[in-house]
N, CA, C and O of each residue as an XYZ file, in Angstrom:
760
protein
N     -55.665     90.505     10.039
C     -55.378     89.970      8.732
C     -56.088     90.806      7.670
O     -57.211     91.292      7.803
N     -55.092     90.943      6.320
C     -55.878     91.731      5.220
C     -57.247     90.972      4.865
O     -58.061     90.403      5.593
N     -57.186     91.236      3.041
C     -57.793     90.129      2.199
C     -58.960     89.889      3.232
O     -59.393     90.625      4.119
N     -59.483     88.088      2.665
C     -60.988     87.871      3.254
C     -61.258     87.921      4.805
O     -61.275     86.961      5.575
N     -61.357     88.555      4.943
C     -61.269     88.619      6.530
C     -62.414     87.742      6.985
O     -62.503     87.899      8.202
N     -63.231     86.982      6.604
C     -64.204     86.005      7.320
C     -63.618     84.939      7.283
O     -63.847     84.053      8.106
N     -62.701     84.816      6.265
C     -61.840     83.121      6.025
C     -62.232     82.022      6.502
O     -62.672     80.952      6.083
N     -61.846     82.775      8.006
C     -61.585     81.728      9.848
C     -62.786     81.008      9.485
O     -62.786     79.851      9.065
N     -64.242     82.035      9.733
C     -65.592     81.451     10.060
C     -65.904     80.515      9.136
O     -67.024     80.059      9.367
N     -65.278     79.934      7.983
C     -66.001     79.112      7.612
C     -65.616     77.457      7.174
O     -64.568     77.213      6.575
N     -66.225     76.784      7.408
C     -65.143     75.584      7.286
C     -65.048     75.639      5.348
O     -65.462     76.559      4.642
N     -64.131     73.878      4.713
C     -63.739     73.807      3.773
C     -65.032     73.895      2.900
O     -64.934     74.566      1.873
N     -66.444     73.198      3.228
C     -67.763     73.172      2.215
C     -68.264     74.554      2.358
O     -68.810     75.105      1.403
N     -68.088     75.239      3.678
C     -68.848     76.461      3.158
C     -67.851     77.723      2.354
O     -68.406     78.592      1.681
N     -66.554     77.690      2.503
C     -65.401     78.274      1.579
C     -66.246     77.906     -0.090
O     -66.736     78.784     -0.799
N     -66.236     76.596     -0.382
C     -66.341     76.132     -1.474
C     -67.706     76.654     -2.233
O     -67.859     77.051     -3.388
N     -68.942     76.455     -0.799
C     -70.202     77.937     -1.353
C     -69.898     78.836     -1.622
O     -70.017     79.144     -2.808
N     -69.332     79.777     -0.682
C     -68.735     81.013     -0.922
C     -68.416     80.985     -2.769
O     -68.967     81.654     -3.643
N     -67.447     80.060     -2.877
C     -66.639     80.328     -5.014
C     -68.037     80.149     -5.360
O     -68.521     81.216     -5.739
N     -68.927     79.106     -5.366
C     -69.886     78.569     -6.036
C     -70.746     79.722     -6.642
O     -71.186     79.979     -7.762
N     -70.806     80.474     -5.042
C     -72.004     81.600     -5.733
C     -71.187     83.054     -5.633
O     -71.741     84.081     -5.242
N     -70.193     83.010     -5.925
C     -68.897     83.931     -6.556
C     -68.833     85.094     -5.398
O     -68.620     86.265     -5.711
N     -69.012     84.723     -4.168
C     -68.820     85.630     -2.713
C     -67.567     85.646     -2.661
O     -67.217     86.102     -1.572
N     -66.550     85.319     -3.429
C     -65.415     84.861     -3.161
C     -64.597     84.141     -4.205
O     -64.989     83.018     -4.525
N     -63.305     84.721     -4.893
C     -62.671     83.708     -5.480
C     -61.989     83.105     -5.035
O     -61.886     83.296     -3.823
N     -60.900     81.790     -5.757
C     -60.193     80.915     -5.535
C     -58.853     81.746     -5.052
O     -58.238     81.311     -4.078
N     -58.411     82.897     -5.698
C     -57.527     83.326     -5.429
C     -57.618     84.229     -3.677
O     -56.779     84.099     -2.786
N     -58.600     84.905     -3.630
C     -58.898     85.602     -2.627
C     -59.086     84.294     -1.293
O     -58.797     84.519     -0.118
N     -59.493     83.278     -1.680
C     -58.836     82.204     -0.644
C     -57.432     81.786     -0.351
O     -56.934     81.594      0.758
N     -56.851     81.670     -1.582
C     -55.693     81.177     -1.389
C     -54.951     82.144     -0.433
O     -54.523     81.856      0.685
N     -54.855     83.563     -1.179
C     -54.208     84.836     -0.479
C     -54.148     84.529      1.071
O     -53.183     84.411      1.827
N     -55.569     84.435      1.292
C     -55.876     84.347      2.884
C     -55.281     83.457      3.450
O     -54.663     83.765      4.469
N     -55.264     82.207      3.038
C     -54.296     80.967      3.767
C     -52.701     81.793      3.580
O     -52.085     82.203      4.563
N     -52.320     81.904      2.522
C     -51.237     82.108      2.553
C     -50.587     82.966      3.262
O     -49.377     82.919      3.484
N     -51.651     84.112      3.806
C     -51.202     85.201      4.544
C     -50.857     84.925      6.264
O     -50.080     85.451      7.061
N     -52.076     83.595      6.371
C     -51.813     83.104      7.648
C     -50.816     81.898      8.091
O     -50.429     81.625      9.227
N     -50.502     81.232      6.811
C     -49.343     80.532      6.544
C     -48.396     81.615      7.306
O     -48.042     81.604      8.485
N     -48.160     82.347      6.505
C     -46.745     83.450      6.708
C     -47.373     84.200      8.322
O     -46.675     84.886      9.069
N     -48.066     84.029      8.433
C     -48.196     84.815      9.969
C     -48.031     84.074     11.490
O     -47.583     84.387     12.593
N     -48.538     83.148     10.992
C     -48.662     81.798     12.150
C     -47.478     80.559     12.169
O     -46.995     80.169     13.232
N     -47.152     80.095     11.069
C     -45.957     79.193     10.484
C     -44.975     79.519     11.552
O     -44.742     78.622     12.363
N     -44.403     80.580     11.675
C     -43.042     80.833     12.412
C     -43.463     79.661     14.202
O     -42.772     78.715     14.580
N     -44.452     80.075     14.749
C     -45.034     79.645     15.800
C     -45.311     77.964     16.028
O     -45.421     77.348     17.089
N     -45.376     77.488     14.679
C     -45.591     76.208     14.749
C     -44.823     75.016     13.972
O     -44.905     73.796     14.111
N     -44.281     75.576     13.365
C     -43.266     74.912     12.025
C     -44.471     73.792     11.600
O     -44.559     72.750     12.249
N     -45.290     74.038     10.596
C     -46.807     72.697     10.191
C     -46.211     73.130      9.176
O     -46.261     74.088      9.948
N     -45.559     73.507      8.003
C     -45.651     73.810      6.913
C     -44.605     74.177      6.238
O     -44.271     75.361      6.191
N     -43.743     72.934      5.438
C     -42.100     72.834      5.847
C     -41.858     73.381      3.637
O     -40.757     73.689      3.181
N     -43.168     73.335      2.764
C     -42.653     73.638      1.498
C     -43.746     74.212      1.235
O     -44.794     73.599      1.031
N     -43.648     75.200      1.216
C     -44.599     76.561      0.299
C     -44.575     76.383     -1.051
O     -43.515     76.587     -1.643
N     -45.502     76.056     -1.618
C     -45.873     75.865     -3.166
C     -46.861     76.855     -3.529
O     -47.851     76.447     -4.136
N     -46.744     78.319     -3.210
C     -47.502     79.492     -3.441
C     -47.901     79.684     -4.645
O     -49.066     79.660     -5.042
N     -46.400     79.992     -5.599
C     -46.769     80.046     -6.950
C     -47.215     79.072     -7.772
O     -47.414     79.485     -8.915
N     -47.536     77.468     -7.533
C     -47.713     76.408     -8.161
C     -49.514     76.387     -7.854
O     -50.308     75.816     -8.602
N     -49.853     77.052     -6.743
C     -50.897     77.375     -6.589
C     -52.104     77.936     -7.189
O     -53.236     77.727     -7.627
N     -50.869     79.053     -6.861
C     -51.371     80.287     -8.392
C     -51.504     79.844    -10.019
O     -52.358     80.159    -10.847
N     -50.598     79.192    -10.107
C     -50.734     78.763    -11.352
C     -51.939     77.728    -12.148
O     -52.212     77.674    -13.348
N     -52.688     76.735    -10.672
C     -53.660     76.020    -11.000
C     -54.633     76.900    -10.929
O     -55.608     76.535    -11.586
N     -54.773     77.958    -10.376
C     -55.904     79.130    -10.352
C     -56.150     79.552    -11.780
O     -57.224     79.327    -12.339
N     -55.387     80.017    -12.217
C     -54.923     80.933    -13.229
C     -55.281     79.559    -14.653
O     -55.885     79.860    -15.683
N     -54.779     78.192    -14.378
C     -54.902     77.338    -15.625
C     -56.650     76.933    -15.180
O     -57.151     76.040    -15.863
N     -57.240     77.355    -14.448
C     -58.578     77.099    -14.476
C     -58.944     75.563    -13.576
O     -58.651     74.374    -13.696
N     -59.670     76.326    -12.736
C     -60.304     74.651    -11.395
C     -61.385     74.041    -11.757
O     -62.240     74.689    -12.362
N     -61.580     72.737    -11.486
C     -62.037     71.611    -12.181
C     -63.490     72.049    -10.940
O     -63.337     72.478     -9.796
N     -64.853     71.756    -11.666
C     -66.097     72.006    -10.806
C     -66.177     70.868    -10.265
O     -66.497     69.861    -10.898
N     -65.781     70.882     -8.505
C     -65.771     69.746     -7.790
C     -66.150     70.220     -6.166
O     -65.776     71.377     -5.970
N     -66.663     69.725     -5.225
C     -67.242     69.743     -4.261
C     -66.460     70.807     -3.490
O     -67.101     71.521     -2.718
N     -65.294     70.968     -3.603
C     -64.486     71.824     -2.943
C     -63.066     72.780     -3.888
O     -61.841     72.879     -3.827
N     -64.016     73.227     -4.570
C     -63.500     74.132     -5.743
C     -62.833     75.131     -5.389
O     -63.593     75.795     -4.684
N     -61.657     75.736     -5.477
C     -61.479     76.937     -4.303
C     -60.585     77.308     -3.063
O     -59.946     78.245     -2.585
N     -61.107     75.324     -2.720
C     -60.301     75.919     -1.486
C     -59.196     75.629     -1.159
O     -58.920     74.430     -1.175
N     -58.343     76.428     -0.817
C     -56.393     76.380     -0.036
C     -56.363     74.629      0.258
O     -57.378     73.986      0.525
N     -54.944     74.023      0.142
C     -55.082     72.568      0.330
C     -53.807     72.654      0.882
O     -52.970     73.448      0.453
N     -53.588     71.823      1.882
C     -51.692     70.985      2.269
C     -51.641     69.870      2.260
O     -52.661     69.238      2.537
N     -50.504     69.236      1.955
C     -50.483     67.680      1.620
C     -48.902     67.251      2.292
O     -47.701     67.472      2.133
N     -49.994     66.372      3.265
C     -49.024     65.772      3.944
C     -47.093     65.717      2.953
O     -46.873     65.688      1.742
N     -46.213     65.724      3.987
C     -45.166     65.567      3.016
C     -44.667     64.076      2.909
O     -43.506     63.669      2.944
N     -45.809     63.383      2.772
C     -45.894     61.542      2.959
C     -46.597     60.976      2.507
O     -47.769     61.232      2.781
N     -46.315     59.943      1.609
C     -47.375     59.314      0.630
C     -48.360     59.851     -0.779
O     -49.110     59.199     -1.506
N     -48.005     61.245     -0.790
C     -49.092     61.911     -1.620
C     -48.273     62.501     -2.818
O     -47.659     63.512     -2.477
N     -48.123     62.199     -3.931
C     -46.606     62.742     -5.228
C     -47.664     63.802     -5.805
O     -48.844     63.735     -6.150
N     -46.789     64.711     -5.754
C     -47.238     66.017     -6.530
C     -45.898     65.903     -7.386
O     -44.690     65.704     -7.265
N     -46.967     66.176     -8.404
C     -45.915     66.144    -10.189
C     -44.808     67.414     -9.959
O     -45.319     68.532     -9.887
N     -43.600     67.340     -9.861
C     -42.610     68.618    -10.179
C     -42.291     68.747     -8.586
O     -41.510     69.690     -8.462
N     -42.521     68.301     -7.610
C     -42.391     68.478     -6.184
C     -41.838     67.523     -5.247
O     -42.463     66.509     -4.938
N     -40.702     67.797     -4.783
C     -40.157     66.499     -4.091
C     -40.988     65.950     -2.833
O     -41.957     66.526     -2.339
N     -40.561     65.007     -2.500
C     -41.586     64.428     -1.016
C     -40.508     63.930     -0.139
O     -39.967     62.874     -0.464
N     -40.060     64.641      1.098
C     -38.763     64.317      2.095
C     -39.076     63.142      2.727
O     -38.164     62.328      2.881
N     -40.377     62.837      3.198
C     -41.102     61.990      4.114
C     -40.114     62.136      5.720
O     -39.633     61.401      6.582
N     -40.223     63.496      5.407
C     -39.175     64.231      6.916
C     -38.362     63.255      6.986
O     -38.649     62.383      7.807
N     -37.163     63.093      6.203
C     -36.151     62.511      6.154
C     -34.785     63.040      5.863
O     -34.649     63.651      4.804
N     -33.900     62.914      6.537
C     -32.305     63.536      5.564
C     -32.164     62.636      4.401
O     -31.741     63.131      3.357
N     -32.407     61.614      4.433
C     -32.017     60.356      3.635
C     -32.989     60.766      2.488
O     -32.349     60.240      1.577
N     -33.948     61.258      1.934
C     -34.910     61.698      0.881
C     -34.692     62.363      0.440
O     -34.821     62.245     -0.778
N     -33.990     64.110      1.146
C     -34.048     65.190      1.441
C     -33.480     65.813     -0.148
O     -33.942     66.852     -0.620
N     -32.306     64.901     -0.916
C     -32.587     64.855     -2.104
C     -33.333     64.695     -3.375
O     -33.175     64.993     -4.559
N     -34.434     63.947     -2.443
C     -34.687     63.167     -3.934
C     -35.068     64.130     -4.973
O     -35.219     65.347     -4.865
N     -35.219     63.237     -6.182
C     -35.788     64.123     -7.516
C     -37.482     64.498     -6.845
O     -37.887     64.412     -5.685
N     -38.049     64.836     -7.837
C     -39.314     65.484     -7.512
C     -39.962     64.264     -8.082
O     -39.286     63.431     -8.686
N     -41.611     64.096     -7.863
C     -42.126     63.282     -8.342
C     -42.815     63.763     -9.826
O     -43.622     64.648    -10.110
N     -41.852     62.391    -10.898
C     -42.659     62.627    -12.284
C     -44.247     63.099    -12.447
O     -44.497     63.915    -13.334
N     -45.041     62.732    -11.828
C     -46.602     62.492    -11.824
C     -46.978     62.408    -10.489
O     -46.356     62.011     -9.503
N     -48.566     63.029    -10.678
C     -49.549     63.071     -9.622
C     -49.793     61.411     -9.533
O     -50.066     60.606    -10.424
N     -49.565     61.216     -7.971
C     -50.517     60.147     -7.247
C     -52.229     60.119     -7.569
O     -53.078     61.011     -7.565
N     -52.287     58.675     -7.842
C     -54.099     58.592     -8.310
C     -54.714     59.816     -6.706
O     -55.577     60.690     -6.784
N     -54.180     59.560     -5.877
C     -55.037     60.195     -4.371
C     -55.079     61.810     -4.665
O     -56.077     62.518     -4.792
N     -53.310     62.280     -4.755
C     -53.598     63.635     -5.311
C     -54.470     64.366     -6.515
O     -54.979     65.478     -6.655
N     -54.357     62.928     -7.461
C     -55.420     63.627     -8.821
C     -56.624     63.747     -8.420
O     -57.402     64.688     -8.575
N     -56.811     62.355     -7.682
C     -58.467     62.953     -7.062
C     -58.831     64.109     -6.086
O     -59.969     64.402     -5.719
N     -57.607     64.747     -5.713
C     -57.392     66.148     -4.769
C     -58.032     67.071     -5.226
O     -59.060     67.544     -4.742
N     -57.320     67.503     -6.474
C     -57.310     68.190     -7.612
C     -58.615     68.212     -8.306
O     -59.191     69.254     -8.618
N     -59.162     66.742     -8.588
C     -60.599     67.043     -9.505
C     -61.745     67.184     -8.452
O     -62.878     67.015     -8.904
N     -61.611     67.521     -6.863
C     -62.325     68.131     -6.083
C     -62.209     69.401     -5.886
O     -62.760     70.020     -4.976
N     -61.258     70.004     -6.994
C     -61.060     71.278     -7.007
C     -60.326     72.098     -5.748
O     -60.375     73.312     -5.547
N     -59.522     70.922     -4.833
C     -58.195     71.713     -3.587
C     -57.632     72.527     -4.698
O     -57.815     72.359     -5.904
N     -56.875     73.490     -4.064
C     -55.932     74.019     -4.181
C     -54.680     74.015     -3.574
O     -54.554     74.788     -2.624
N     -53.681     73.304     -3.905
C     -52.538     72.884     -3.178
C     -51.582     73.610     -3.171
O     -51.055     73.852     -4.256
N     -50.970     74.269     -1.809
C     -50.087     75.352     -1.625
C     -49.323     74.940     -0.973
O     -48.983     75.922     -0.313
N     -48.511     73.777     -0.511
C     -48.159     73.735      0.644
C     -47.777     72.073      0.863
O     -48.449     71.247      0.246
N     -46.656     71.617      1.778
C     -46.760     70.360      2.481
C     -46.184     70.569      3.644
O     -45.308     71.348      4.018
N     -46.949     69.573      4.272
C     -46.856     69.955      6.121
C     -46.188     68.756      6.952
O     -46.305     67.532      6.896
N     -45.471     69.595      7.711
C     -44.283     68.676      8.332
C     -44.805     67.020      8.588
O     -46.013     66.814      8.709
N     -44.095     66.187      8.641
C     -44.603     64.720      9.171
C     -43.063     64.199     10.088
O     -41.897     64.520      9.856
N     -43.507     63.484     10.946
C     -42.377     62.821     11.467
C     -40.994     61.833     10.827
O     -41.808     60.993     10.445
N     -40.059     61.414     10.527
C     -39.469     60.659      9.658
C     -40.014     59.191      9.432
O     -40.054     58.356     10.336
N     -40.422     58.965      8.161
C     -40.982     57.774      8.100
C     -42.564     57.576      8.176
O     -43.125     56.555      7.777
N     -43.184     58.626      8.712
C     -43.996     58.997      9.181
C     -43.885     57.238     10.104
O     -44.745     56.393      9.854
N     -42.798     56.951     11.065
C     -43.417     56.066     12.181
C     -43.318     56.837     13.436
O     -42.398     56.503     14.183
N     -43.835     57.488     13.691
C     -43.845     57.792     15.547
C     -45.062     58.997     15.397
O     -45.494     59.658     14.453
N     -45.408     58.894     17.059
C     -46.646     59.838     17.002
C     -46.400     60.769     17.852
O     -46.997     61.114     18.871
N     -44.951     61.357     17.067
C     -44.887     62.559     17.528
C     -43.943     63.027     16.226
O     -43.159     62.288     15.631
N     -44.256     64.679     15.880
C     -43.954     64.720     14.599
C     -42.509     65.932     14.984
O     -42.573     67.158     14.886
N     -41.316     65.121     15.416
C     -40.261     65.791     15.186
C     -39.190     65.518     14.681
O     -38.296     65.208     15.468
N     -38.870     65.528     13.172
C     -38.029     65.175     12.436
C     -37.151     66.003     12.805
O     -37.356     66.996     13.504
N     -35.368     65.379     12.030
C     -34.648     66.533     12.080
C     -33.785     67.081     10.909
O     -32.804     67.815     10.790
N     -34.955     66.090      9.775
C     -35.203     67.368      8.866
C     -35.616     68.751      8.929
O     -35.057     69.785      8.562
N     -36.918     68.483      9.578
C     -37.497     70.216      9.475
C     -37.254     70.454     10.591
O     -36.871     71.618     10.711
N     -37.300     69.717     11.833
C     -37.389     70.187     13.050
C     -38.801     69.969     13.434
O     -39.612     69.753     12.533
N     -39.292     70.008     14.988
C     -40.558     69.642     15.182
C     -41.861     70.550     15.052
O     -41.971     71.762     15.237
N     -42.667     69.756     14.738
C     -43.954     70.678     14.733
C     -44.593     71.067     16.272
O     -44.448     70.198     17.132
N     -45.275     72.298     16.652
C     -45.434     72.679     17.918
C     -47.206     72.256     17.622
O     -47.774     72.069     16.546
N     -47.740     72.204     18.997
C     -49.067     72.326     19.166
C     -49.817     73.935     19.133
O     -49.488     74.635     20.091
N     -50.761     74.564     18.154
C     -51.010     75.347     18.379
C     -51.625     76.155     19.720
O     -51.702     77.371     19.893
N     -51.946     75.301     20.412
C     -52.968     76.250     21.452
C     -52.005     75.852     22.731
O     -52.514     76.142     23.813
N     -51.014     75.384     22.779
C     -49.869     75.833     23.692
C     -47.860     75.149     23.174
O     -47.265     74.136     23.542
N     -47.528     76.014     22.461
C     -46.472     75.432     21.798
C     -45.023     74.884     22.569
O     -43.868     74.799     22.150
N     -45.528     74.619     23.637
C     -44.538     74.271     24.637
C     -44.439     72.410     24.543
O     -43.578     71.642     24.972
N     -45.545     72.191     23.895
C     -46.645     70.457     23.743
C     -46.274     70.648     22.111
O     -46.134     71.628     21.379
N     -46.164     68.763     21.882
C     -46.263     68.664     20.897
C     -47.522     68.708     19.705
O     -48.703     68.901     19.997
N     -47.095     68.526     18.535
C     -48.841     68.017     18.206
C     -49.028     66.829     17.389
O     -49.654     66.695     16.337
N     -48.427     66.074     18.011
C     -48.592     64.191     17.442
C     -47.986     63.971     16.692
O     -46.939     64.551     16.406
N     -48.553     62.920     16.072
C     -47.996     62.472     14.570
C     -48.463     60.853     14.379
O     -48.776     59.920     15.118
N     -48.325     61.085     13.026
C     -47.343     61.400     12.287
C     -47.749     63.252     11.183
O     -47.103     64.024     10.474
N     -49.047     63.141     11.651
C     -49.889     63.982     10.491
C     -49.535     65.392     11.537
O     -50.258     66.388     11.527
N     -48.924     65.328     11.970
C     -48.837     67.060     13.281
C     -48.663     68.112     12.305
O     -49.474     69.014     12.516
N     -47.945     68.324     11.364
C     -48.248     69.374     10.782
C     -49.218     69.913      9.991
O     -49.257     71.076      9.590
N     -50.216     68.799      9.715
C     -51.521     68.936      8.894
C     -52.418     69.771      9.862
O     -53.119     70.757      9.632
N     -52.107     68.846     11.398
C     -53.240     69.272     12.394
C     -53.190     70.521     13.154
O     -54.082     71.264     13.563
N     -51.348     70.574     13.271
C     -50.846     71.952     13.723
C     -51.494     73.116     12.453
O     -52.097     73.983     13.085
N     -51.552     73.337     11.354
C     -52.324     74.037     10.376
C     -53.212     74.061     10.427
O     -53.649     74.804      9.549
N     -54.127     73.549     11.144
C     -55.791     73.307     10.613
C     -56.124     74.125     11.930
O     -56.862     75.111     11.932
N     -55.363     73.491     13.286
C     -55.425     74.139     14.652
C     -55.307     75.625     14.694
O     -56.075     76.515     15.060
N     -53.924     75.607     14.133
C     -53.684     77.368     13.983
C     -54.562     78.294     13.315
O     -54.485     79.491     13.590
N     -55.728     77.692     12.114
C     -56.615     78.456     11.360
C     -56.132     78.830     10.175
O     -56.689     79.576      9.369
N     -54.742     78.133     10.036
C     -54.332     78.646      8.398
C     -55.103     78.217      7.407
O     -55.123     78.835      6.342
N     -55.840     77.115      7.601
C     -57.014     76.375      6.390
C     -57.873     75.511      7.354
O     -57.703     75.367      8.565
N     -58.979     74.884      6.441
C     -59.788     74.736      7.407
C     -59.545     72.878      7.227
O     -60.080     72.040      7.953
N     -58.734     72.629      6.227
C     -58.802     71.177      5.867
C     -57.357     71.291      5.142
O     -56.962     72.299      4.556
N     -56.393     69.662      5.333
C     -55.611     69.079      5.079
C     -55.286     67.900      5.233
O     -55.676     67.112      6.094
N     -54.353     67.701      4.158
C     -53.833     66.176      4.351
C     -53.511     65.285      5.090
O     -52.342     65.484      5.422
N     -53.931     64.335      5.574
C     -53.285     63.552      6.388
C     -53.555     61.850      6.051
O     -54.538     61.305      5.548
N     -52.446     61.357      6.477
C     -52.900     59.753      6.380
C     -52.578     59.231      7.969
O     -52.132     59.937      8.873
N     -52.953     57.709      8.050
C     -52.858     56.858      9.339
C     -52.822     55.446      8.910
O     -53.325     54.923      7.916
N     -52.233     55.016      9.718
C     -51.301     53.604      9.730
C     -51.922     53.049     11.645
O     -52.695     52.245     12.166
N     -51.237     53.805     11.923
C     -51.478     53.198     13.561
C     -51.798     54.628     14.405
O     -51.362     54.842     15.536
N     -52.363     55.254     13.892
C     -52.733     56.536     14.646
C     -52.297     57.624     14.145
O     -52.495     58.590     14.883
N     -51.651     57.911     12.938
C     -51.072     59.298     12.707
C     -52.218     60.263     12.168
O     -51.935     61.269     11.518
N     -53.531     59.902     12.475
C     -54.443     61.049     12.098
C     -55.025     61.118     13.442
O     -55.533     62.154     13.873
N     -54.961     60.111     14.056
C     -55.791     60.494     15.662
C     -55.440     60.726     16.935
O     -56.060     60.887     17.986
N     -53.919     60.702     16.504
C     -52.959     61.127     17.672
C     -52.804     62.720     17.576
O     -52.766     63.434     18.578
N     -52.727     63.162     16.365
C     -52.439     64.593     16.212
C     -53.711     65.592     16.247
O     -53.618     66.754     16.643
N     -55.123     64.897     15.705
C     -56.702     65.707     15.719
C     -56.850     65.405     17.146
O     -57.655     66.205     17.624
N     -56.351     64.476     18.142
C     -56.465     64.513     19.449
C     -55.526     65.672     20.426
O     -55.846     66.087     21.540
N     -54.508     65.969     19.776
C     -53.438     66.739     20.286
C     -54.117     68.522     20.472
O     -54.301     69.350     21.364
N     -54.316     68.364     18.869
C     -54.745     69.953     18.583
C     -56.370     70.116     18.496
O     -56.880     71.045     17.870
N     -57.111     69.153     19.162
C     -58.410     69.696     19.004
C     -59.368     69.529     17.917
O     -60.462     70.066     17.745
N     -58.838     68.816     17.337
C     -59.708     68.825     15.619
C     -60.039     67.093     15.968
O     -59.700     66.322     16.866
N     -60.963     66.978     14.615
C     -61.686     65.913     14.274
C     -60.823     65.261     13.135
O     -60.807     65.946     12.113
N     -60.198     64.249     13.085
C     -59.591     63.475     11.605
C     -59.713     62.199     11.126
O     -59.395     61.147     11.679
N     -60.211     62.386     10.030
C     -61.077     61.098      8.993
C     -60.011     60.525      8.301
O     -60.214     59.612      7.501
């Protein structure tokens, strides 16, 4: 991989040191996710709407000083309204909808922690089942053997986080869709 080549080694708080004491900008993070987005994505389908340039653009309009200033963000494609961005909730039946007028109170508080949101990552339809293969996007694979699924409802958050494209993402749970999928791929989910 070009760009920051330490990326991997560090989780989302120490990324966020890194901006703090300027080892690193917001953009030179983003790059890096995005590069592994585009490198790894094909392998796992976690990451069904690239919001690259909307990214760029919160860089560029200036990040709010918050615990995690900096760093690359994905948001589930369920429950979470990003202003100007539709939300499928891996559905055909959504797959239209308009975009959402306004940020969700959850996403604004995303935002004034200073994420950077590039991205929403596959979820199952409805997000009800704990396994995340819609046929909207099609299913999400498990990174560390893609033959296996990687849960759900949150599998594409966890399939991303697994693969190393970022070190943190969105996810919610109802009846397991954060601990079926951090159980699948190896990760820890709060």
């Amino acid at each position: 991989m070009r760009g920051f080549a330490d990326y991997e080694q560090f989780d989302a708080l120490g990324l966020a040191d890194l901006v703090r004491r300027r080892k690193v900008s917001p953009g030179e993070l983003l790059e890096a996710a995005i590069e592994r987005v585009e490198a790894r994505n094909g392998a796992v389908n976690a990451v069904v709407l690239k919001l690259y340039d909307h990214a760029r653009r919160a860089i560029a309009d200036g990040l709010p000083d918050g615990p995690f200033t900096g760093v690359p963000f994905l948001l589930k494609d369920l429950t979470a309204s990003l202003a100007g961005v539709p939300t499928t909730r891996g559905s055909r039946f959504f797959a239209d909808s308009p975009p959402a007028a306004a940020d969700s109170e959850h996403v604004r508080r995303l935002k004034r922690a200073g994420l950077v949101i590039f991205g929403r990552t596959n979820t199952c339809e409805l997000g009800l089942s704990l396994t995340c293969e819609p046929a909207l996007h099609g299913p999400t694979r498990n990174p560390w053997d893609t033959t296996r699924i990687s849960g759900g409802s949150s599998g594409g958050a966890a399939a991303a986080v697994g693969a190393r494209m970022l070190p943190l993402a969105h996810a919610s749970d109802g009846v397991g869709s954060i601990r079926a999928p951090a159980a699948c791929c190896g990760l820890v989910g709060l």
